[in-house]
C-alpha positions as CSV (number, residue, x, y, z in Angstrom):
1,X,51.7,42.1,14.4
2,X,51.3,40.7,10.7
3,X,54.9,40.0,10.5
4,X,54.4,37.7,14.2
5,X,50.8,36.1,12.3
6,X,52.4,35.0,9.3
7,X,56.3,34.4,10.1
8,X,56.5,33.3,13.5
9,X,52.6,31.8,13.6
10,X,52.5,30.6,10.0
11,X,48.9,32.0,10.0
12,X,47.0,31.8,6.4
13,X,44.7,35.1,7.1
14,X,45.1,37.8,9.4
15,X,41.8,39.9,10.1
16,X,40.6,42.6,12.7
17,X,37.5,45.0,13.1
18,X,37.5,48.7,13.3
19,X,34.5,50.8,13.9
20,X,32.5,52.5,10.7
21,X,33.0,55.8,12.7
22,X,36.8,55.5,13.2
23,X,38.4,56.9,9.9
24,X,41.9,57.5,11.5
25,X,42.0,53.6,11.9
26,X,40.6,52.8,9.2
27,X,43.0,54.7,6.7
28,X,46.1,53.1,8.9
29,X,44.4,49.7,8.4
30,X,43.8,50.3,4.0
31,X,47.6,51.4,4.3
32,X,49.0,48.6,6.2
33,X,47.2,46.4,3.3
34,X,44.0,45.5,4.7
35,X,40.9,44.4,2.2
36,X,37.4,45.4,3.7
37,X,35.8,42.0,3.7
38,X,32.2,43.8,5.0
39,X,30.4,45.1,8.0
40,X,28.6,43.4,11.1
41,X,25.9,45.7,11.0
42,X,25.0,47.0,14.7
43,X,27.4,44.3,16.5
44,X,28.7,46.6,19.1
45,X,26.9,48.2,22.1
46,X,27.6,51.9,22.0
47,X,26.1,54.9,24.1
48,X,23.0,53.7,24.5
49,X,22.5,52.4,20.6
50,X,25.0,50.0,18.6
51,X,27.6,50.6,16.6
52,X,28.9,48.3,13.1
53,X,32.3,46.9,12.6
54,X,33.9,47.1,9.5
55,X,36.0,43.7,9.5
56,X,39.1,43.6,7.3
57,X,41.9,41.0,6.3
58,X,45.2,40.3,5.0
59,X,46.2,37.1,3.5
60,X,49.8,35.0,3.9
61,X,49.8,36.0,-0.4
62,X,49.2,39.5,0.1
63,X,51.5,39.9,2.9
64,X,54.8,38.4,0.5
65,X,53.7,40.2,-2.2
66,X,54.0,43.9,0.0
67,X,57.1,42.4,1.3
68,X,58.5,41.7,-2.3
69,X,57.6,45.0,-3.0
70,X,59.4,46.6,0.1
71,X,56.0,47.3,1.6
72,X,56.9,44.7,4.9
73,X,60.3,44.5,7.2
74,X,62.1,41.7,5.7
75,X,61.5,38.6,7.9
């Protein structure tokens, strides 16, 4: 998906949302690169309650710089 937002879409940022509770994603997400940018506090419906997002982002910069460091597929 990063490698189709910035090579093939020429995007600038590339950003998602993972729930606080989800820690499986989360750790994928910090080792794909990701940068927690913050949380929408209660911005999901959940079981009766809400739950927060925790949104997080990769830039076009940080994405060349893993790839010069053989952290991204080649283009």
């Amino acid at each position: 998906a990063k490698k189709v937002a910035f090579d093939d879409l020429g995007a600038h940022r590339f950003w998602l949302d993972v729930r606080t509770n989800n820690t499986r994603a989360k750790a994928l997400y910090d080792g794909e690169g990701f940068v927690v940018e913050g949380v929408l506090r209660e911005a999901v419906r959940s079981g009766g309650g809400f739950e927060s997002l925790v949104v997080m982002s990769m830039l076009r910069s940080e994405f060349a710089q893993r790839r010069g460091q053989a952290g991204e597929l080649a283009g």
